[in-house]
C-alpha positions, 0 to 999 in steps of 0.5 A, a space after each residue: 269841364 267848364 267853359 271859359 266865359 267871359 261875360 263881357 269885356 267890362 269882366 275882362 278889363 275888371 280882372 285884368 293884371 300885370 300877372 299873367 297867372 293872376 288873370 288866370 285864376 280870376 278868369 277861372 274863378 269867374 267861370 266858376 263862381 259867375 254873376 247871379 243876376 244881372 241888371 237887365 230890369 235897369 237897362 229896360 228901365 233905361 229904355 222905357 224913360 228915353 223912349 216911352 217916358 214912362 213914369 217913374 213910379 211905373 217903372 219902379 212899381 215894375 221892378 217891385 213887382 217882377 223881381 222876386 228876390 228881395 236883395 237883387 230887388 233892392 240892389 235895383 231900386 238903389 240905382 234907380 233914382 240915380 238913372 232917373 236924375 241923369 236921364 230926367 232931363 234928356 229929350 232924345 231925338 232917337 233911340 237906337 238899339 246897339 247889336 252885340 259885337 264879340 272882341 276876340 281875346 284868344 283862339 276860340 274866346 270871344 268876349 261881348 260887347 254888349 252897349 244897350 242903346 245910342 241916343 241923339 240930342 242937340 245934334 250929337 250922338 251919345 253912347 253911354 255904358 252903364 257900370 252898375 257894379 257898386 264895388 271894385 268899379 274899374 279904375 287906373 290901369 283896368 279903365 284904361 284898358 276898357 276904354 282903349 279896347 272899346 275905342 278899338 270896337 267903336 271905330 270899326 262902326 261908322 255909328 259910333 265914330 263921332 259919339 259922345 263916349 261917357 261911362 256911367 259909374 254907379 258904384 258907392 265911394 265906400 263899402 258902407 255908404 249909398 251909391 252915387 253916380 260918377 260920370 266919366 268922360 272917355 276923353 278925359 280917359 288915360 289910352 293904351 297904345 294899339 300894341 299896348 292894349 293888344 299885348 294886355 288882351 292877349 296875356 288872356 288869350 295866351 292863358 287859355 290855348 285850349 278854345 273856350 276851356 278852362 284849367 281843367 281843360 287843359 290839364 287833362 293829359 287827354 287834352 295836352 298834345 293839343 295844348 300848345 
């Protein structure tokens, strides 16, 4: 019996279809088969260059050092130059923490939103979401509905109302070639209309009536009566 979690709502744009069934089976898939790692060292890394501007080689030698497995530790070094060349001339006036916030997709699923930090500089306030996935980025329709539904939290926030929303894209342009960094500005970004991303959003919430459970869940004939 598992439990449906969706680890964030980048996941939740990145597996979205116009197929009602075919989200379901990449949403159980996902609870499945989940992530292995995760980038928290780049995101630390990230936070250690605006605020303490640690050096470079510190930073990388870290990484080096405390990720044990050697593809994951790979995977971190490749992007690293790529978050150093954006951030190398960035002199912030502050860095802010972000809280994490939950979207509620359906009765009993909440996805979070999890931003890293916010930063001002030149008198603006910039939010950058860092997508370090290096294949299957999330484009037309997906990118769309992320931006539309992230737009949707960040206007709930006073702190975020005016920001500077860009999305850093660190995948590679082909299976075979290095990563590169593609910079999105959220503006130039096509939107869901509110019912549009809404009604999107809510095919996942419709798939999974049971809370939080799965397929299995909720194919159990234990569990029928209360799967409307």
């Amino acid at each position: 019996m598992s439990k449906l979690k969706v680890p964030s709502l980048q996941h939740l744009a990145r597996n979205w279809r116009n197929d009602p069934q075919q989200i379901k089976r990449l949403l159980v898939g996902l609870v499945e088969n989940g992530p292995t790692f995760n980038y928290n060292a780049l995101f630390s890394a990230v936070r250690d260059m605006l605020i303490f501007r640690q050096p470079y080689t510190e930073i990388a030698e870290g990484i080096r050092r405390g990720i044990k497995r050697a593809d994951v530790r790979d995977n971190l070094l490749g992007v690293l130059p790529l978050v150093r060349d954006y951030f190398d001339e960035v002199n912030p006036a502050f860095v802010q923490a972000v809280e994490r916030r939950y979207y509620p997709v359906g009765r009993g699923l909440m996805v979070p939103f999890d931003p890293p930090l916010i930063y001002g500089e030149g008198g603006r306030v910039h939010f950058p979401w860092f997508s370090f996935w290096r294949t299957n980025p999330l484009a037309g329709e997906r990118l769309s509905l992320f931006v539309s539904v992230v737009e949707d939290v960040l206007l709930q926030d006073p702190d975020f109302e005016e920001a500077d929303f860009v999305i850093l894209d660190f995948s590679a342009p082909k299976f075979d070639r290095p990563r590169d960094l593609r910079v999105i500005e959220a503006d130039d970004v096509p939107r869901f209309r509110n019912d549009e991303s809404r009604n999107a959003i809510g095919i996942c919430g419709r798939l999974f009536p049971c809370p939080g459970r799965t397929r299995k869940y909720c194919n159990s004939p234990r569990r029928r009566e209360a799967c409307p």
